[in-house]
PyMOL Python script that loads the backbone (N, CA, C, O; Angstrom):
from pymol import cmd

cmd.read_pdbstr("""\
ATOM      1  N   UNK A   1       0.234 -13.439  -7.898  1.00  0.00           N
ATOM      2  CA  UNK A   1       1.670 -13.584  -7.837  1.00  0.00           C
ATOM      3  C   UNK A   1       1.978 -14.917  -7.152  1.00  0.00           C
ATOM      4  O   UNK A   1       1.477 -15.223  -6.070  1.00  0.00           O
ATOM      5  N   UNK A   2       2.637 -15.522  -7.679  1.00  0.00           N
ATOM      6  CA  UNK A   2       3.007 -17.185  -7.132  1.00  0.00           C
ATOM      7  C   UNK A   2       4.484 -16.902  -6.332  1.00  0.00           C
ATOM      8  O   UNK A   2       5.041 -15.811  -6.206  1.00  0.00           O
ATOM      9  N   UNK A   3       4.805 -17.824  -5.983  1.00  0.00           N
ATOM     10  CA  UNK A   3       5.998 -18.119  -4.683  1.00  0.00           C
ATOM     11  C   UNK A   3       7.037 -17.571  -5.185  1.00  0.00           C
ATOM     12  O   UNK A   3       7.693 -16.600  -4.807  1.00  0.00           O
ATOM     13  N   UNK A   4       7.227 -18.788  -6.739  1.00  0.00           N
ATOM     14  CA  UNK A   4       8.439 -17.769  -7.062  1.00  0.00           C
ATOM     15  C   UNK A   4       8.613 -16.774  -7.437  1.00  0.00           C
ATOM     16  O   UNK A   4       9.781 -16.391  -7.378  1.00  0.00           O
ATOM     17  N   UNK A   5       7.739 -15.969  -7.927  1.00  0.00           N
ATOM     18  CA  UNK A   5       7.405 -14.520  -8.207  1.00  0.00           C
ATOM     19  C   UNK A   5       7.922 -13.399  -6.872  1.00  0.00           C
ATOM     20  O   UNK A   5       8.779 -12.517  -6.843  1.00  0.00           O
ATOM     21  N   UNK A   6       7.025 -13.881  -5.914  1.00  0.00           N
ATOM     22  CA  UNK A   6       7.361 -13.328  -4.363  1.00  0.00           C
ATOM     23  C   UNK A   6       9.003 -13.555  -3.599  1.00  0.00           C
ATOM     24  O   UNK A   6       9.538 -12.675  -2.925  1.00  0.00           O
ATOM     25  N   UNK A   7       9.628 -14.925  -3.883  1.00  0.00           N
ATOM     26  CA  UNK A   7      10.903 -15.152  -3.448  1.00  0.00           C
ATOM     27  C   UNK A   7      11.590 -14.347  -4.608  1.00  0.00           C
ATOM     28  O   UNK A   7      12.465 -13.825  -3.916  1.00  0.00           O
ATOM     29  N   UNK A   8      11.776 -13.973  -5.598  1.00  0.00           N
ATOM     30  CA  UNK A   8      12.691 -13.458  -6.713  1.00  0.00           C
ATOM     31  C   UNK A   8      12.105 -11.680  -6.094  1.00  0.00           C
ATOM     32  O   UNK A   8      13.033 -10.882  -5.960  1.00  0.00           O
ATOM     33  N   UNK A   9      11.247 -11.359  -5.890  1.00  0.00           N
ATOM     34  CA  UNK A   9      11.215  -9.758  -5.026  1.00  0.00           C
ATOM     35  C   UNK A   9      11.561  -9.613  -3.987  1.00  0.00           C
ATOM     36  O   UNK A   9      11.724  -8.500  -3.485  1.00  0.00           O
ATOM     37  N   UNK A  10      11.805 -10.943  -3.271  1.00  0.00           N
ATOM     38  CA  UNK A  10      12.713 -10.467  -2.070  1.00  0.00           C
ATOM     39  C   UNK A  10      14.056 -10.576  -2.296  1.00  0.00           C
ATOM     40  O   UNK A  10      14.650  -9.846  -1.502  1.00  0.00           O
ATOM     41  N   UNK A  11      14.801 -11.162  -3.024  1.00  0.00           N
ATOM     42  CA  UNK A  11      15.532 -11.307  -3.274  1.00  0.00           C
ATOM     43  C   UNK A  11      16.474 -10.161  -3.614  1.00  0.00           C
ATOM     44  O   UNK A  11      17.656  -9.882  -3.409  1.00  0.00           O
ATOM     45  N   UNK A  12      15.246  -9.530  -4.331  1.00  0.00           N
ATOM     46  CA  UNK A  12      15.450  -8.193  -5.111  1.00  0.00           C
ATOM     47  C   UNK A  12      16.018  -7.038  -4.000  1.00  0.00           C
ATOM     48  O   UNK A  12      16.957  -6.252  -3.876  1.00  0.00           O
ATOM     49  N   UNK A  13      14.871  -7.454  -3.319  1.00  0.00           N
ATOM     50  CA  UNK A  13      15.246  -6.226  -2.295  1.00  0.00           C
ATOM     51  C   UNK A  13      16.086  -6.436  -1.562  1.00  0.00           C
ATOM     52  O   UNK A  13      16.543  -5.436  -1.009  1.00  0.00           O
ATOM     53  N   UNK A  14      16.669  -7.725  -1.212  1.00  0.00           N
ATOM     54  CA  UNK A  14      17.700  -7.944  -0.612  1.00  0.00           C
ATOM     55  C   UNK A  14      19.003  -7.516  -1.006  1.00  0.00           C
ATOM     56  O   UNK A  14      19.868  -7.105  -0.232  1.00  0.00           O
ATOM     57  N   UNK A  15      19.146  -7.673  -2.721  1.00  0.00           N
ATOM     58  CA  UNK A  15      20.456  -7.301  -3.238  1.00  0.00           C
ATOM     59  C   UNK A  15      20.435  -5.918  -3.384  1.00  0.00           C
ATOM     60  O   UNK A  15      21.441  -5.414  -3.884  1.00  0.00           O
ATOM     61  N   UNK A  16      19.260  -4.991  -2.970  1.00  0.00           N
ATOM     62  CA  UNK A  16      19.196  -3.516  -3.296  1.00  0.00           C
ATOM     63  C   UNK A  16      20.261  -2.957  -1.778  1.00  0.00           C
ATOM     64  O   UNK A  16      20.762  -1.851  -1.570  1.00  0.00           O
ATOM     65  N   UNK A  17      20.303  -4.035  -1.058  1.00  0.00           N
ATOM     66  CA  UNK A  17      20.692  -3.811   0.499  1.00  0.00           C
ATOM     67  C   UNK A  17      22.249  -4.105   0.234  1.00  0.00           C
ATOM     68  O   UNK A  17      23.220  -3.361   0.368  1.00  0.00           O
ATOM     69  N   UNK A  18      22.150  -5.608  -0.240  1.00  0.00           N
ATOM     70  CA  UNK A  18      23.286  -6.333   0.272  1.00  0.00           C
ATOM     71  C   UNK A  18      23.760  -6.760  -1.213  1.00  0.00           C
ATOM     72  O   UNK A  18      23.587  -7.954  -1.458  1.00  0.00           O
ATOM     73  N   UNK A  19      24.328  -5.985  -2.240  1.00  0.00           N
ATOM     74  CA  UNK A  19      24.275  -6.322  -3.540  1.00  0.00           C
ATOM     75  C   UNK A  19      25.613  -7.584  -3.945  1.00  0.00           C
ATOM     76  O   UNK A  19      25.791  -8.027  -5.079  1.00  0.00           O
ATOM     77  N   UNK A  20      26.196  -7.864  -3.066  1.00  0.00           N
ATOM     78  CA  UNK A  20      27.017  -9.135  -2.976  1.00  0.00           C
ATOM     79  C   UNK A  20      26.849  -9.991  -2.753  1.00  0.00           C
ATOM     80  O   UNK A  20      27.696 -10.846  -2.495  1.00  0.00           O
ATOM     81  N   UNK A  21      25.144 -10.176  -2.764  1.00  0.00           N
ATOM     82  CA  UNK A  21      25.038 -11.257  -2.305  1.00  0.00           C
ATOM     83  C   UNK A  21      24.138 -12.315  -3.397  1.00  0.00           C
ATOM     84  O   UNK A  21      23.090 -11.934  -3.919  1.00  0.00           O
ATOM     85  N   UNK A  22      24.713 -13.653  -3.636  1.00  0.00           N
ATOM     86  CA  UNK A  22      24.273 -14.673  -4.698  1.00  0.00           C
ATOM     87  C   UNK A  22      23.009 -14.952  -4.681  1.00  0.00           C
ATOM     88  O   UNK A  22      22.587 -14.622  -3.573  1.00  0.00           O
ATOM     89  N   UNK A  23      22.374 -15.283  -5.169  1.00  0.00           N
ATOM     90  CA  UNK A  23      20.748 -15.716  -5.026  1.00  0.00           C
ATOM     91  C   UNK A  23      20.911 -17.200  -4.938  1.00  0.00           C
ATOM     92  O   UNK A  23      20.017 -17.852  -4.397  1.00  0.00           O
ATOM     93  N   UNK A  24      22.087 -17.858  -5.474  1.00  0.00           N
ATOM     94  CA  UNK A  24      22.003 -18.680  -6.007  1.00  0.00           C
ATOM     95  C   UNK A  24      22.404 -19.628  -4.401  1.00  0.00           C
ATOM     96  O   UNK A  24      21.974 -20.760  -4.178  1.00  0.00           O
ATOM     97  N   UNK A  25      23.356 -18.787  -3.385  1.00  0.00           N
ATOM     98  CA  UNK A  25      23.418 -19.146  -1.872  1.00  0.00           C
ATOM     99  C   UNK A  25      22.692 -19.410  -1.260  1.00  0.00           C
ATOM    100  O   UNK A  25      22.726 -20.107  -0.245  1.00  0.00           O
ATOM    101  N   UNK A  26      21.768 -18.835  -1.822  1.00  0.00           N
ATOM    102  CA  UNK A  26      21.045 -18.548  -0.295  1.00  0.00           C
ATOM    103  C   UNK A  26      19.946 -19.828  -0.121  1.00  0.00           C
ATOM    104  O   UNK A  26      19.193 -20.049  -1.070  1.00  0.00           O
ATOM    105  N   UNK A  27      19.857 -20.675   1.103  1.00  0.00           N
ATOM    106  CA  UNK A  27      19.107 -21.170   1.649  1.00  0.00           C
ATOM    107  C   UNK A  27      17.661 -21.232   2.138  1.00  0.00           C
ATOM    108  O   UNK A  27      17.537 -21.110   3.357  1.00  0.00           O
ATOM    109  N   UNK A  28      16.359 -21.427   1.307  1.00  0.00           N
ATOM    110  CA  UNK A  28      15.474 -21.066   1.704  1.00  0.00           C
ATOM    111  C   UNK A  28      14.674 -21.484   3.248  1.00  0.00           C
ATOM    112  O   UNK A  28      13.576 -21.007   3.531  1.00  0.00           O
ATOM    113  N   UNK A  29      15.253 -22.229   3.963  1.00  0.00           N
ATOM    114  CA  UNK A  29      14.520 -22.606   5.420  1.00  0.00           C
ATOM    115  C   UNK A  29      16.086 -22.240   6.528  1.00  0.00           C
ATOM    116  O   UNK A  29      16.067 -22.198   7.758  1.00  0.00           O
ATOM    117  N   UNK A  30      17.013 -22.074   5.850  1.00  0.00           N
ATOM    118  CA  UNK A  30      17.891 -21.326   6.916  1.00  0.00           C
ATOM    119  C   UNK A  30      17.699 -19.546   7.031  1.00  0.00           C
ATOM    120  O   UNK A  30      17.496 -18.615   6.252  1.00  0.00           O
ATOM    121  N   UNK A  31      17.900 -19.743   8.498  1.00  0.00           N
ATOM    122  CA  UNK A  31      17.447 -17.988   8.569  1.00  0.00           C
ATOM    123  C   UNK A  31      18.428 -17.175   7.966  1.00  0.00           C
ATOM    124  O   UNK A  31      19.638 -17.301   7.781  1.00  0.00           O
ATOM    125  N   UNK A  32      17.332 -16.035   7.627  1.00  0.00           N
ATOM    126  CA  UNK A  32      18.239 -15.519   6.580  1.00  0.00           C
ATOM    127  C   UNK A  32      19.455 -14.680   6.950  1.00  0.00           C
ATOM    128  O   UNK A  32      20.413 -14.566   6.185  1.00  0.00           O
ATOM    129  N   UNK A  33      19.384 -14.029   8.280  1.00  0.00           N
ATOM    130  CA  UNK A  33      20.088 -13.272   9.028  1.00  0.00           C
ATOM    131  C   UNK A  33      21.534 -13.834   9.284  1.00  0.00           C
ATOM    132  O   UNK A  33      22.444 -13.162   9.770  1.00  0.00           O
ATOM    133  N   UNK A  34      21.636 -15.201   8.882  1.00  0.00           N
ATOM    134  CA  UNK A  34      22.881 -15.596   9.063  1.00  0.00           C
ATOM    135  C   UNK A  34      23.443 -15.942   8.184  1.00  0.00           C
ATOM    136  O   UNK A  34      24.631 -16.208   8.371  1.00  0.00           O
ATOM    137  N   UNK A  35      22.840 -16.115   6.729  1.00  0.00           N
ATOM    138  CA  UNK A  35      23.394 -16.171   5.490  1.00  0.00           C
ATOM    139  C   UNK A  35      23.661 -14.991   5.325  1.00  0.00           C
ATOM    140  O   UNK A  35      24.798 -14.975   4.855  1.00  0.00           O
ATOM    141  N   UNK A  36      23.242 -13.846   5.443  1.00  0.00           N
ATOM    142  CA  UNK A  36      23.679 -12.215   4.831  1.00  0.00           C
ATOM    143  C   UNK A  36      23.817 -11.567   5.802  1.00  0.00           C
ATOM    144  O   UNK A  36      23.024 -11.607   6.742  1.00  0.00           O
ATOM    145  N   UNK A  37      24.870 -10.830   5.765  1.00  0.00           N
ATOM    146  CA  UNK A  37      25.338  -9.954   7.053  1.00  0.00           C
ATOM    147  C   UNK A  37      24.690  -8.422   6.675  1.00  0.00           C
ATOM    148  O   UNK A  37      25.115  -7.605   5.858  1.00  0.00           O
ATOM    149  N   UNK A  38      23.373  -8.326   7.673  1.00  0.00           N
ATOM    150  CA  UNK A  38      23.036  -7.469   7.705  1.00  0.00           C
ATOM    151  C   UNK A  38      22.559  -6.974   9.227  1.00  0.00           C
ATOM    152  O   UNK A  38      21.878  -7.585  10.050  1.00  0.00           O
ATOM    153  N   UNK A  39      23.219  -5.513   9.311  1.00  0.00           N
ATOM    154  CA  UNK A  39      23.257  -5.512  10.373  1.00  0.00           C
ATOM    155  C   UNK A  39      21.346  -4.945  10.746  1.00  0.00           C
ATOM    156  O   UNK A  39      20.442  -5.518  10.139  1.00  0.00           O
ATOM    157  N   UNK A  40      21.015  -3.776  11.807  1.00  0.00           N
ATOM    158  CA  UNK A  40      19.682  -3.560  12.325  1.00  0.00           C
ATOM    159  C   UNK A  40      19.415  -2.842  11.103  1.00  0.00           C
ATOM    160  O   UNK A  40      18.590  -3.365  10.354  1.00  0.00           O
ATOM    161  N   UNK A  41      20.021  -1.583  10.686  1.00  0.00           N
ATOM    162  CA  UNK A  41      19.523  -0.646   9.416  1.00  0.00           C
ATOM    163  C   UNK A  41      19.624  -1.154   7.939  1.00  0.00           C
ATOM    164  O   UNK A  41      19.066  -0.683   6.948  1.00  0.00           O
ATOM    165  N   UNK A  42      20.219  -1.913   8.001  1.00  0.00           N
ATOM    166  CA  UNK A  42      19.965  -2.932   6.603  1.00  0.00           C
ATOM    167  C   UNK A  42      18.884  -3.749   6.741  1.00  0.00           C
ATOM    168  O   UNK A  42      18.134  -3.954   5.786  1.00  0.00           O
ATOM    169  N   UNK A  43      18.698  -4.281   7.896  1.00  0.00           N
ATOM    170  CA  UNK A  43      17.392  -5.681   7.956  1.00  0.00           C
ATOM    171  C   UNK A  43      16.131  -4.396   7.588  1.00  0.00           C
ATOM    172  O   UNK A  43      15.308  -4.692   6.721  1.00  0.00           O
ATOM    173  N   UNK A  44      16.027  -3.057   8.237  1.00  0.00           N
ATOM    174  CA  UNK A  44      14.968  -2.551   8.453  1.00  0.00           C
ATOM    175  C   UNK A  44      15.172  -1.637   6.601  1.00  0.00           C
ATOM    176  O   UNK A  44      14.187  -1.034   6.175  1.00  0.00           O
ATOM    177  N   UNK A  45      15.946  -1.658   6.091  1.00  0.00           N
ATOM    178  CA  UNK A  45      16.321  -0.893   4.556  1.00  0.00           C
ATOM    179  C   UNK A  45      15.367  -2.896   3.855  1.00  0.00           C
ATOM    180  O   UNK A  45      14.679  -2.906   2.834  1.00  0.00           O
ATOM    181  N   UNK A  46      15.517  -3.688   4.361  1.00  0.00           N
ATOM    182  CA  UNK A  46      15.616  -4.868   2.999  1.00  0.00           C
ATOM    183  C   UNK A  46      13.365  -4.478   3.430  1.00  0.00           C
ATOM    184  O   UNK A  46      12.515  -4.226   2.576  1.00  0.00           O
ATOM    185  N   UNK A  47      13.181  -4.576   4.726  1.00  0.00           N
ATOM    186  CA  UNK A  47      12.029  -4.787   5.377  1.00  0.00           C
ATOM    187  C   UNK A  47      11.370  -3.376   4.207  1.00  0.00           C
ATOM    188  O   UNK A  47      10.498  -3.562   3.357  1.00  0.00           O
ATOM    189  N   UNK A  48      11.922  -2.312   4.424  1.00  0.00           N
ATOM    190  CA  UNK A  48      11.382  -0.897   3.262  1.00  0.00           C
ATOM    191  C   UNK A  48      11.787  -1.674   1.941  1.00  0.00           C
ATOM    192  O   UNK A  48      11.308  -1.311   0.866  1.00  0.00           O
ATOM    193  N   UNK A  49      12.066  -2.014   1.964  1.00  0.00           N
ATOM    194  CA  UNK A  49      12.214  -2.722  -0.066  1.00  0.00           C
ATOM    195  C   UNK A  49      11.068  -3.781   0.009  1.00  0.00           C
ATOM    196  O   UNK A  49      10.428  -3.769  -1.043  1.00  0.00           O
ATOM    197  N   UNK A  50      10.624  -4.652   0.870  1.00  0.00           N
ATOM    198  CA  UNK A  50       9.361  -5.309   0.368  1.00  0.00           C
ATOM    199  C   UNK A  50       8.689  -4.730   0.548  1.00  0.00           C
ATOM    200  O   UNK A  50       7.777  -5.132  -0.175  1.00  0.00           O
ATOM    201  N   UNK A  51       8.168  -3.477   1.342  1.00  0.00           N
ATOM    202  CA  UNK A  51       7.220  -2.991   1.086  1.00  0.00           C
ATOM    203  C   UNK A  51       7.022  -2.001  -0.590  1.00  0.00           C
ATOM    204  O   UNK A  51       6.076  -1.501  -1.199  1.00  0.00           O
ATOM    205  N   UNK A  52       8.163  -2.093  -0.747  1.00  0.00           N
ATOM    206  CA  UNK A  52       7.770  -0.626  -2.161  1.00  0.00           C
ATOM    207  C   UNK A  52       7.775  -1.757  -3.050  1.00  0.00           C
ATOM    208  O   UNK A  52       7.155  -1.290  -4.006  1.00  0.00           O
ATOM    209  N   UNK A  53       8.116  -3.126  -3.408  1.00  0.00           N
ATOM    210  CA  UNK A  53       8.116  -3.927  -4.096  1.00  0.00           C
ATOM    211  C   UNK A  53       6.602  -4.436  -4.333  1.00  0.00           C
ATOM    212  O   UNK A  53       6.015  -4.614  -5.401  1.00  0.00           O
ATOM    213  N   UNK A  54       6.106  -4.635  -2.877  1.00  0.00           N
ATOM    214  CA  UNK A  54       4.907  -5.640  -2.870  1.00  0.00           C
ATOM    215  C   UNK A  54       4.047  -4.318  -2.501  1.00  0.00           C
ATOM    216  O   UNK A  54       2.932  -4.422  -3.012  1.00  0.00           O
ATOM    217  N   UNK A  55       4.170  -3.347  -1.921  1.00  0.00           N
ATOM    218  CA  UNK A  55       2.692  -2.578  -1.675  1.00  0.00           C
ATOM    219  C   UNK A  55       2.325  -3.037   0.034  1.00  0.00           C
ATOM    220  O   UNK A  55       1.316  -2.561   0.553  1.00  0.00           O
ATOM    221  N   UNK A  56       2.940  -3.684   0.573  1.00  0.00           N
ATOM    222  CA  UNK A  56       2.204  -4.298   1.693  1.00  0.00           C
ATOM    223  C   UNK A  56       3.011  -3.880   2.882  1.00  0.00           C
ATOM    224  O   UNK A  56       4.199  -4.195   2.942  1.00  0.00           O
ATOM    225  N   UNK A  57       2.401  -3.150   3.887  1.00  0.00           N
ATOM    226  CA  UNK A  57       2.726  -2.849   5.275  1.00  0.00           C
ATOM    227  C   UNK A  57       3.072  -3.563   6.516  1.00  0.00           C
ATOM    228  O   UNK A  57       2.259  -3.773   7.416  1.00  0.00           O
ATOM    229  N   UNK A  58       4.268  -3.917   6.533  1.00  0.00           N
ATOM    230  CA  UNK A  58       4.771  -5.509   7.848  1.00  0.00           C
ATOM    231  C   UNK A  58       4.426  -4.056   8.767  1.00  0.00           C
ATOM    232  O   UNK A  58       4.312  -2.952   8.235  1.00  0.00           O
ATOM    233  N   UNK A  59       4.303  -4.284  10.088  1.00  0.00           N
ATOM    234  CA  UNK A  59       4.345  -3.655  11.362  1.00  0.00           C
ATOM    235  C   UNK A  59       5.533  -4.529  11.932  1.00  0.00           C
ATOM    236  O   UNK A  59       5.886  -5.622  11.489  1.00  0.00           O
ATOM    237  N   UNK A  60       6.055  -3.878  12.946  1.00  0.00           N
ATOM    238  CA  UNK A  60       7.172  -3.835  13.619  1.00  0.00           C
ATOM    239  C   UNK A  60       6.836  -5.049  14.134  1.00  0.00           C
ATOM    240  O   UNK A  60       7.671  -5.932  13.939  1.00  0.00           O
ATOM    241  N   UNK A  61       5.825  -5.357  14.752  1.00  0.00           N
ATOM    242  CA  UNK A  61       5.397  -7.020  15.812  1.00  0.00           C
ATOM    243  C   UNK A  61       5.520  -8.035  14.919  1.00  0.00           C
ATOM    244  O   UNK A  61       5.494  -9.146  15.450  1.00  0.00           O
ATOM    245  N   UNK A  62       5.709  -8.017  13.131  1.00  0.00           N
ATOM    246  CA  UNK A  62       5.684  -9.478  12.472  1.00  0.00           C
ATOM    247  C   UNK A  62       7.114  -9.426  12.411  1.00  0.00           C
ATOM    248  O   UNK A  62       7.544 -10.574  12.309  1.00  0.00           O
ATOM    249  N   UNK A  63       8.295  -8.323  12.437  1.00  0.00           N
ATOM    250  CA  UNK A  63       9.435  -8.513  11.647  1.00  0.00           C
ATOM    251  C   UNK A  63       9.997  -9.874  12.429  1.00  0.00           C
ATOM    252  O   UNK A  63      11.040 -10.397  12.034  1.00  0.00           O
ATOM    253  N   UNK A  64       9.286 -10.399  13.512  1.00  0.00           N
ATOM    254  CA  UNK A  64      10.248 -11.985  13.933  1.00  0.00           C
ATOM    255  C   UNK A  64       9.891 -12.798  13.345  1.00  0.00           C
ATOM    256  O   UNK A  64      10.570 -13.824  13.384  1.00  0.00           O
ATOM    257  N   UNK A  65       8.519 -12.790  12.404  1.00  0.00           N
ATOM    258  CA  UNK A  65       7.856 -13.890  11.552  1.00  0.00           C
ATOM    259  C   UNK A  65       8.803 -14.076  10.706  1.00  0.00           C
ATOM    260  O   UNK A  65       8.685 -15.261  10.397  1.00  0.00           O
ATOM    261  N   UNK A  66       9.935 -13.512   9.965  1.00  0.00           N
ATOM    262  CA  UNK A  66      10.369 -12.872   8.844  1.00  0.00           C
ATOM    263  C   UNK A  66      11.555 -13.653   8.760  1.00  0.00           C
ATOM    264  O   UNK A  66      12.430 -13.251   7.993  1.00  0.00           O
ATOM    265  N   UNK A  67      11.768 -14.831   9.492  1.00  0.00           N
ATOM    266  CA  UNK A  67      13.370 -15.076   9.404  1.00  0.00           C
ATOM    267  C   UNK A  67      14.084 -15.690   8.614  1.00  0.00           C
ATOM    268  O   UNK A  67      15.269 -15.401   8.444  1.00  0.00           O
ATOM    269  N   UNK A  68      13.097 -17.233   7.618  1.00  0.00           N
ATOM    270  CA  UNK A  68      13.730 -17.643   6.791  1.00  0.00           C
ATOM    271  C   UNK A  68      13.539 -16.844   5.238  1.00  0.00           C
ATOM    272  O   UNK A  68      13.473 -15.620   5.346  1.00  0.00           O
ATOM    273  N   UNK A  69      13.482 -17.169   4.384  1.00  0.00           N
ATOM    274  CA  UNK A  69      13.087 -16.873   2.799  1.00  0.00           C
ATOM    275  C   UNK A  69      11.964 -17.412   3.312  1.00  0.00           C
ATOM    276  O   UNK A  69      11.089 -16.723   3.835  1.00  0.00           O
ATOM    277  N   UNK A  70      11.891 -19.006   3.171  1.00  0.00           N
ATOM    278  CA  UNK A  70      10.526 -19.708   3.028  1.00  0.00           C
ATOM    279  C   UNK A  70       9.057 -18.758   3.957  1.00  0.00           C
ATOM    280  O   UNK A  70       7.873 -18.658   3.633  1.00  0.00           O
ATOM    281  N   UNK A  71       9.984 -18.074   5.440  1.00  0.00           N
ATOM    282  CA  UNK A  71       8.862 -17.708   5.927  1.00  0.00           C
ATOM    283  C   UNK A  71       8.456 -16.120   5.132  1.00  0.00           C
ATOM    284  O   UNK A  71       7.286 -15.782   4.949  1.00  0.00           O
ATOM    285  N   UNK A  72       9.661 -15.260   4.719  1.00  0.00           N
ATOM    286  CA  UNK A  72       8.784 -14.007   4.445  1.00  0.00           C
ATOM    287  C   UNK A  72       8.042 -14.330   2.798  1.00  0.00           C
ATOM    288  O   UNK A  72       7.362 -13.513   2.178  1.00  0.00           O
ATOM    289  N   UNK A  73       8.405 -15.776   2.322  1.00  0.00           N
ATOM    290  CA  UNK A  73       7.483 -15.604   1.246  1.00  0.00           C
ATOM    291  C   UNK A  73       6.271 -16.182   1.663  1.00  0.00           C
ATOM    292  O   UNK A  73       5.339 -16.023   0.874  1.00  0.00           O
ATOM    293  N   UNK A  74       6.067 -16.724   2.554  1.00  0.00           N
ATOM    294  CA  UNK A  74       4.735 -17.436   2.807  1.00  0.00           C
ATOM    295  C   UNK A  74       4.052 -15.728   3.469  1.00  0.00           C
ATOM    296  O   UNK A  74       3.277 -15.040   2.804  1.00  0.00           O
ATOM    297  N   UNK A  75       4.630 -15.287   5.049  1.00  0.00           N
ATOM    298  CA  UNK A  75       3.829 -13.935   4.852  1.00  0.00           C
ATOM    299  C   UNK A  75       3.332 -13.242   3.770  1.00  0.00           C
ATOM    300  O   UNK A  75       2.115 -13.371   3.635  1.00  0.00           O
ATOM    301  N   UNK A  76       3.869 -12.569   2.982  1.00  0.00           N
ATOM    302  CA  UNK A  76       3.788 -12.127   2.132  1.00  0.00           C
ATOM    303  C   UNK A  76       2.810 -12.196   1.142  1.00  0.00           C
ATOM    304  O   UNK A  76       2.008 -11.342   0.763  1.00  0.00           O
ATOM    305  N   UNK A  77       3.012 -13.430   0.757  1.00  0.00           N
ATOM    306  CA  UNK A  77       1.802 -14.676  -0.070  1.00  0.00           C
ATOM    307  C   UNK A  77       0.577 -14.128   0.395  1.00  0.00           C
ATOM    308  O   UNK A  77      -0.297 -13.605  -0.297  1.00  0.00           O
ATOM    309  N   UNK A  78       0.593 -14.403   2.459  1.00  0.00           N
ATOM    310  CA  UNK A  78      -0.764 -14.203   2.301  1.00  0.00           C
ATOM    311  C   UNK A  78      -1.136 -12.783   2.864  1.00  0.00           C
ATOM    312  O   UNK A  78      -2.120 -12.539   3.562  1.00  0.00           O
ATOM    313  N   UNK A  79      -0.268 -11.966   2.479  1.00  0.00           N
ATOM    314  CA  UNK A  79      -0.659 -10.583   2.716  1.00  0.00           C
ATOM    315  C   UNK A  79      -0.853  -9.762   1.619  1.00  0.00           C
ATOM    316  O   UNK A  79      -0.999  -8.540   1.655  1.00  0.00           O
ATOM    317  N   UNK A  80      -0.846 -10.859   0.123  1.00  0.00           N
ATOM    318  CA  UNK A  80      -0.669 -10.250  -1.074  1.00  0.00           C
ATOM    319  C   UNK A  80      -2.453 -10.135  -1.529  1.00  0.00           C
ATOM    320  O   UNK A  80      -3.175 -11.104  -1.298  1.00  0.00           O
ATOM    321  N   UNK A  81      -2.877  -9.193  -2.012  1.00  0.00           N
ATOM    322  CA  UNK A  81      -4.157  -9.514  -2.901  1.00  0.00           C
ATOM    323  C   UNK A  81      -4.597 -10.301  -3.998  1.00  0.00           C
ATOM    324  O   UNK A  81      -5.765 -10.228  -4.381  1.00  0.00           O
TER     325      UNK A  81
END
""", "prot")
cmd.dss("prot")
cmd.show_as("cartoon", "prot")
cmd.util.cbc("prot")
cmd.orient("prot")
């Protein structure tokens, strides 16, 4: 799975959260938390959508890795098989 493959599934899961929101906005090295208003149970609903998307288990200690696009697709990337 390549980058943009991985940024277009988060994306995904983002609009499963926050379905008003443009893809076309959003900023990949600005954090994302301030482009989309999501509050604690939405960040932790978008965090359960990459996992059922990608298969892959974040633990609670990476969700600060997680802040831009650019960074949860690079996690991701290399948490992918």
């Amino acid at each position: 799975m390549n980058a943009n493959q991985i940024r277009a599934g988060v994306v995904a899961a983002i609009q499963d959260v926050a379905p008003e929101v443009d893809a076309g906005d959003l900023v990949d090295e600005r954090p994302l938390r301030d482009q989309v208003d999501l509050d604690s149970m939405d960040w932790l609903n978008v965090i359960i959508g990459f996992h059922e998307r990608f298969g892959i288990q974040i633990p609670e200690t990476d969700y600060a890795r997680l802040g831009t696009l650019n960074d949860i697709v690079a996690y991701l990337g290399g948490r992918l098989p």
